[in-house]
C-alpha positions in Angstrom: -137.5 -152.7 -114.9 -140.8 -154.0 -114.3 -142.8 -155.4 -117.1 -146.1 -154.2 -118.2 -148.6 -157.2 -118.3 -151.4 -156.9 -120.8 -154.9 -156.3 -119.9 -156.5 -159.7 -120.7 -160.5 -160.0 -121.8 -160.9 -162.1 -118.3 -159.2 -158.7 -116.4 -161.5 -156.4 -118.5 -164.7 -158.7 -117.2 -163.5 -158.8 -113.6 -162.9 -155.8 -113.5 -166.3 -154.8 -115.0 -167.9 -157.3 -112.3 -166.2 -156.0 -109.6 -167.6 -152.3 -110.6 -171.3 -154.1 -111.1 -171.2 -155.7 -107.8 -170.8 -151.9 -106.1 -173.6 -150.2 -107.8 -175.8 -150.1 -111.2 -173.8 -148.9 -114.3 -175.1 -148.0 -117.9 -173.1 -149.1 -120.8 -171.6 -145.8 -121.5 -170.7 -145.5 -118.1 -168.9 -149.1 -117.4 -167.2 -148.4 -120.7 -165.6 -145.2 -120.0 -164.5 -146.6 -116.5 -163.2 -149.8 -118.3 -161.6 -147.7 -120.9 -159.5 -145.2 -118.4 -158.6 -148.9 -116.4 -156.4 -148.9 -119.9 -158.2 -151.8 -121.5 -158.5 -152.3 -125.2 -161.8 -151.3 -126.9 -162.4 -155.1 -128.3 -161.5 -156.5 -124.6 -164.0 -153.6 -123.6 -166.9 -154.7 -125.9 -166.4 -157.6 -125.3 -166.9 -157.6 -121.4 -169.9 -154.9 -121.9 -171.7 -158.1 -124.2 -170.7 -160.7 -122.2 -172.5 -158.7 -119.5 -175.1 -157.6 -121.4 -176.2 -161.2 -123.0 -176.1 -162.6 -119.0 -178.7 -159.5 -118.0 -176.2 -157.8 -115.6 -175.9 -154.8 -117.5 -179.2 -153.4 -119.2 -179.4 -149.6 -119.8 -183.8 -150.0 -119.9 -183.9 -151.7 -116.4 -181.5 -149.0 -115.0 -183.2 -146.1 -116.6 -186.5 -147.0 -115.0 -184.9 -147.7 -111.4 -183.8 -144.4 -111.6 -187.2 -142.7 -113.1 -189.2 -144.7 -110.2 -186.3 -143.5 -107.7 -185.7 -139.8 -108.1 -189.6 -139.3 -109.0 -190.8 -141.1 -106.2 -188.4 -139.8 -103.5 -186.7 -135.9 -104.8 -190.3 -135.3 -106.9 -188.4 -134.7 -109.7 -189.9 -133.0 -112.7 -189.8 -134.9 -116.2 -187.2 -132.7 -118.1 -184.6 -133.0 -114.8 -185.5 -137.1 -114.6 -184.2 -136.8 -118.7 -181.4 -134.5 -117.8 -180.4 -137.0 -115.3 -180.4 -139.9 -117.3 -179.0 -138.4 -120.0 -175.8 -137.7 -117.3 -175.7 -141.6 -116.4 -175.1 -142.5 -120.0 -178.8 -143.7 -120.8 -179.4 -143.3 -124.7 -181.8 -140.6 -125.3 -184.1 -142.8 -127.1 -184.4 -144.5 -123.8 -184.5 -141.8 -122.0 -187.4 -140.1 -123.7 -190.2 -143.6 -123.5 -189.1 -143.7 -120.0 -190.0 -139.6 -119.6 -193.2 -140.2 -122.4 -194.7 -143.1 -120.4 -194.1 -141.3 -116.9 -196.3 -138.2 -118.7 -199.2 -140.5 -120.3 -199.7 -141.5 -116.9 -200.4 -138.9 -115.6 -197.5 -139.0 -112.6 -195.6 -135.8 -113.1 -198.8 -133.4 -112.5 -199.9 -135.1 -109.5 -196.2 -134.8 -108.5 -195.7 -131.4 -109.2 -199.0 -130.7 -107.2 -197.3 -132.8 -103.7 -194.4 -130.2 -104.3 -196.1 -127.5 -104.6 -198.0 -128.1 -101.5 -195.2 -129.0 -99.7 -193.3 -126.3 -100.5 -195.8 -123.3 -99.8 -196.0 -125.1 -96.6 -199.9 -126.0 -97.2 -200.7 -122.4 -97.4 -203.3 -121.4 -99.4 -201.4 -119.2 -102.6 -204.1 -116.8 -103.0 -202.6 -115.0 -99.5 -199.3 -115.4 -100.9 -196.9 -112.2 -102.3 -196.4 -112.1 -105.7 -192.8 -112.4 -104.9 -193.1 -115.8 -103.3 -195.3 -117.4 -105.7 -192.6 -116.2 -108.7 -190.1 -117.6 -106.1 -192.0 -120.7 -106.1 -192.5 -120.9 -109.7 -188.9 -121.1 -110.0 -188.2 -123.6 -107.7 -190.4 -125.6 -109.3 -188.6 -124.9 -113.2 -185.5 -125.6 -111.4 -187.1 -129.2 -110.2 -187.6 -129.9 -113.8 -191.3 -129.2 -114.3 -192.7 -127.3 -117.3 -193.4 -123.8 -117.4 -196.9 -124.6 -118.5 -197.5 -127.9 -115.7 -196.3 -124.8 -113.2 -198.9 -122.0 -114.4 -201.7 -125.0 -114.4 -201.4 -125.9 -110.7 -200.8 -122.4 -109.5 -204.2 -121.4 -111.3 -205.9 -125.0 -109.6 -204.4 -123.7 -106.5 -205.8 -120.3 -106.6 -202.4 -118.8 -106.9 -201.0 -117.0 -110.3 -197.3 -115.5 -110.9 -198.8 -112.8 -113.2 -200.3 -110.7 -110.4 
């Protein structure tokens, strides 16, 4: 019968290494990967600080790759760039300054305005059905913009969903 070796610290930090040197992790989400590996919770915590103290792990840093990524590239709306970091273990406190300071600066309007366009195809909105521009509407809620951002630019844009 084979013997069960016990997970030492120095296996809980390679291991934690080895998962850092494939892709960015937040805390939450290195621990629960160390955790199901079967390592302790000290050997755990103590791998997440060691990593943490050395600058290899850092939820803030992550959180704003990922704002600057899925903004810049999928045009996401603030409440899905939350929801999404929210989902990669980001604390929420984090989560929100990131989404707060992406709003102040005005980024999330002019994004919601490249989608819009983009997705009516550069048409102009006031020849557009009812139907499509509710249609629209949604896709953008579902992209994470506010209801409110929405009925702004379809009003700049000469489009409404109330007709």
């Amino acid at each position: 019968m084979p013997t069960q070796r016990s997970k030492s610290p120095e296996n809980a930090e390679s291991s934690a290494l080895r998962l850092l040197g494939r892709r960015d992790y937040s805390r939450q989400e290195l621990r629960r990967k160390l955790t199901a590996k079967g390592f302790s919770t000290g050997d755990t915590e103590g791998a997440l600080a060691k990593f943490e103290s050395l600058g290899l792990l850092d939820d803030r840093k992550l959180a704003r790759r990922l704002v600057d990524f899925y903004a810049r590239e999928k045009l996401w709306g603030p409440q899905k760039l939350f929801q999404k970091l929210i989902q990669r273990g980001i604390p929420a406190e984090v989560a929100r300054d990131l989404i707060d300071g992406e709003e102040e600066s005005g980024k999330a309007p002019e994004r919601l305005r490249r989608v819009l366009h983009l997705k009516s195809k550069g048409q102009d909105l006031r020849s557009l059905p009812p139907q499509e521009k509710r249609r629209l509407a949604n896709y953008l809620r579902q992209r994470g913009y506010g209801w409110n951002d929405i009925w702004e630019a379809l009003q700049e844009t000469g489009g409404s969903v109330e007709e």
